[in-house]
Structure formats: C-alpha cells, structure tokens
SEMARLUM-913472 format. One record per residue (C-alpha): residue number from 0; residue in one letter; x, y, z. Coordinates in steps of 0.2 Angstrom, whole numbers, plus 2048, in hexadecimal, padded with zeros to 3 digits. Each point is the difference from the previous one (the first is absolute). Layout:
<sites>
<site seq="NUM" type="A" u="X" v="Y" w="Z"/>
...
</sites>
This chain:
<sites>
<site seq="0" type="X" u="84D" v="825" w="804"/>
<site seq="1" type="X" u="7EF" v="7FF" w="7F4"/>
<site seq="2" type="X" u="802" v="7EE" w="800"/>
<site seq="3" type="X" u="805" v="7FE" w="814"/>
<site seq="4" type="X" u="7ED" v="809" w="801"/>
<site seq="5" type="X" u="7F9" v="7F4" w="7F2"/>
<site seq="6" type="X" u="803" v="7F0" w="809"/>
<site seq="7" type="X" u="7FA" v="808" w="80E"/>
<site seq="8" type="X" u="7ED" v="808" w="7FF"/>
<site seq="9" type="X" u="7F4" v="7FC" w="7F6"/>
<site seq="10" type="X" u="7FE" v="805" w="7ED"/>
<site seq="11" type="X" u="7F1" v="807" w="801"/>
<site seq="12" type="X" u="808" v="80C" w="80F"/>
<site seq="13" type="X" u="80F" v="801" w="7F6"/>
<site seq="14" type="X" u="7F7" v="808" w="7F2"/>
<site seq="15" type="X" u="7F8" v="80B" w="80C"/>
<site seq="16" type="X" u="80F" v="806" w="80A"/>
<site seq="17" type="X" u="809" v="803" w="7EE"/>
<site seq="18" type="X" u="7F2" v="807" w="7F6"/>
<site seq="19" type="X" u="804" v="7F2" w="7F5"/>
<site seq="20" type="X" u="7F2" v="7F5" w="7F7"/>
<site seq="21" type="X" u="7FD" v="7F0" w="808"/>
<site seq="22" type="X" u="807" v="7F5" w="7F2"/>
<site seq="23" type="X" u="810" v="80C" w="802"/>
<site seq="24" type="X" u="801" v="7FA" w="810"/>
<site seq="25" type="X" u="7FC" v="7EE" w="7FB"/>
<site seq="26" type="X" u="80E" v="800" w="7F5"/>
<site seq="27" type="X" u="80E" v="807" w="80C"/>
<site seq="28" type="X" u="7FA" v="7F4" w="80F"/>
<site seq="29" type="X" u="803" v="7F1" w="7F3"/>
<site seq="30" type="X" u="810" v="806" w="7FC"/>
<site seq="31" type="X" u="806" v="802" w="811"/>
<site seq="32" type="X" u="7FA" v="7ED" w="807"/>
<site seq="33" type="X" u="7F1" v="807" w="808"/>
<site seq="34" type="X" u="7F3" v="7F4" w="804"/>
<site seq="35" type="X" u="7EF" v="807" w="806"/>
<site seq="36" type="X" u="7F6" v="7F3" w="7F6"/>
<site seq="37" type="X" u="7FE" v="7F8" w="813"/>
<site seq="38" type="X" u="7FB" v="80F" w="808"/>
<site seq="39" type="X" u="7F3" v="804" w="7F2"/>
<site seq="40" type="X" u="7FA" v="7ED" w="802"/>
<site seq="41" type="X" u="7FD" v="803" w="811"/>
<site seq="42" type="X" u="7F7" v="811" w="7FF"/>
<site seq="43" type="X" u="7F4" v="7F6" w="7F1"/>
<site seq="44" type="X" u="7FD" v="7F3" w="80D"/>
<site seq="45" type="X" u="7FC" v="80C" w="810"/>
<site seq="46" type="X" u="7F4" v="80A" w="7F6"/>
<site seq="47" type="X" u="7F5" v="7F0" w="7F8"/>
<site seq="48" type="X" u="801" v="7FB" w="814"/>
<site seq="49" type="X" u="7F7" v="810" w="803"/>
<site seq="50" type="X" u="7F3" v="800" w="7F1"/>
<site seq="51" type="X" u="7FC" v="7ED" w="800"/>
<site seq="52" type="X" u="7FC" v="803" w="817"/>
</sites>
C-alpha cells in the first residue's frame, strides 16, 4: 500500500502526509517506479514563467 501511495503523490506530500523526512519519501517513491521528476520540471518551469513576467 505505502508504495501504491509513492508512485502516486508527490514526495514532498508523501513526506508530509507520513511524517516522514522528505529524502524518506524520496527513497521509497524510487523504489516503487515513481517518477515525479516531470512533474517537478513543470512546477520549475511555471514558477520562472511567473517571476521572469
């Protein structure tokens, strides 16, 4: 179940929702075949949009 939820969310929200440091969480979404490297990509990407407007 812990891995079903790590390839799910987030790490950082992993970390959150399980009290868990966020390398923890990290560690565990690697292990499951979680890939949020995208989705952290596109957050990066959004938030330079904002600051460079």
């Amino acid at each position: 179940m812990l891995f079903a939820l790590a390839q799910e969310v987030p790490a950082g929200l992993l970390s959150k929702m399980l009290g868990v440091h966020t390398s923890v969480a990290v560690v565990w979404q690697r292990a499951s075949g979680g890939d949020w490297m995208g989705y952290a990509a596109e957050v990066t990407a959004r938030s330079a949009i904002r600051i460079g407007s």
